[in-house]
N, C-alpha and C positions, 0 to 999 in steps of 0.2 A: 386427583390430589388437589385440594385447593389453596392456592395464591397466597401467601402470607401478608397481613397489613401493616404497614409499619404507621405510627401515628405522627404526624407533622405539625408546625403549627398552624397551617392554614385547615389541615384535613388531612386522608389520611392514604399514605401512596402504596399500591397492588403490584406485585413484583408478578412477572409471568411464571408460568408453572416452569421452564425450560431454564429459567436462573436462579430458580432455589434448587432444583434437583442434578442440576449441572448437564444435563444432557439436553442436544437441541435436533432440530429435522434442518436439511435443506429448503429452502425458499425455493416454492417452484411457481411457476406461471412467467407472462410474458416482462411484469415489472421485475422480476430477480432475475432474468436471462438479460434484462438491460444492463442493471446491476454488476451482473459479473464481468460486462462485455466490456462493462467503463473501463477507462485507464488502460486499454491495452492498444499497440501502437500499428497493429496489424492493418494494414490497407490494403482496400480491395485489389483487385487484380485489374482492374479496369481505368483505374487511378489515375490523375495526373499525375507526367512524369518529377513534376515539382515537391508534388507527396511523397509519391516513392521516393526521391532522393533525399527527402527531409526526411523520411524514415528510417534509409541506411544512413545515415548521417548521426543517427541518434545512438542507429543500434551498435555503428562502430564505436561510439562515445564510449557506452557501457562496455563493450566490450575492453575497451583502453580500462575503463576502471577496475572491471574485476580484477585484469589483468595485471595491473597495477597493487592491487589490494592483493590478491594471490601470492605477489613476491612477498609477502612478508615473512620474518624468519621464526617470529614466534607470537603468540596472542598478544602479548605487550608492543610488540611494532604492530600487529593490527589495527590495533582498539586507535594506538596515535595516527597508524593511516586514517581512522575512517572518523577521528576528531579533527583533520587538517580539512579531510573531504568537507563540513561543514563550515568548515572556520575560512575559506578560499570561496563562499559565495559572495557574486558582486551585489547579493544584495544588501549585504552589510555594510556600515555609513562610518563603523569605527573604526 
């Protein structure tokens, strides 16, 4: 199947065959096992014990949230749990 071009005004941009036909493969070799690995908070077993306790530290976080979000009584207190969830970071200045 070939790529479809759409025209721009500088030139003209090739969409991959996997985004016009909607279907895609997994990403294999050693840069997407990187990839997948990112973001996850799993530490070695060999660890400082500084890590490891920064890790249960995290994972009890999350588990206080789901837990938290779980009591809700219906999708309308959900959706406002999990608009306060955002609205309660310190990184916000207003």
């Amino acid at each position: 199947m070939r790529s479809p071009s759409f025209p721009l005004a500088g030139g003209a941009a090739t969409l991959p065959v996997a985004a016009v036909d909607g279907t895609s493969r997994p990403a294999t070799g050693p840069a997407a096992a990187k990839r997948r690995g990112h973001g996850t908070r799993a530490s070695a077993p060999g660890g400082s014990w500084l890590a490891r306790l920064d890790d249960w530290f995290a994972r009890q976080q999350v588990r206080d949230r789901d837990a938290w979000l779980a009591g809700a009584k219906d999708v309308f207190e959900l959706e406002a749990r999990i608009r306060d969830l955002g609205r309660n970071t310190p990184a916000r200045y207003y």
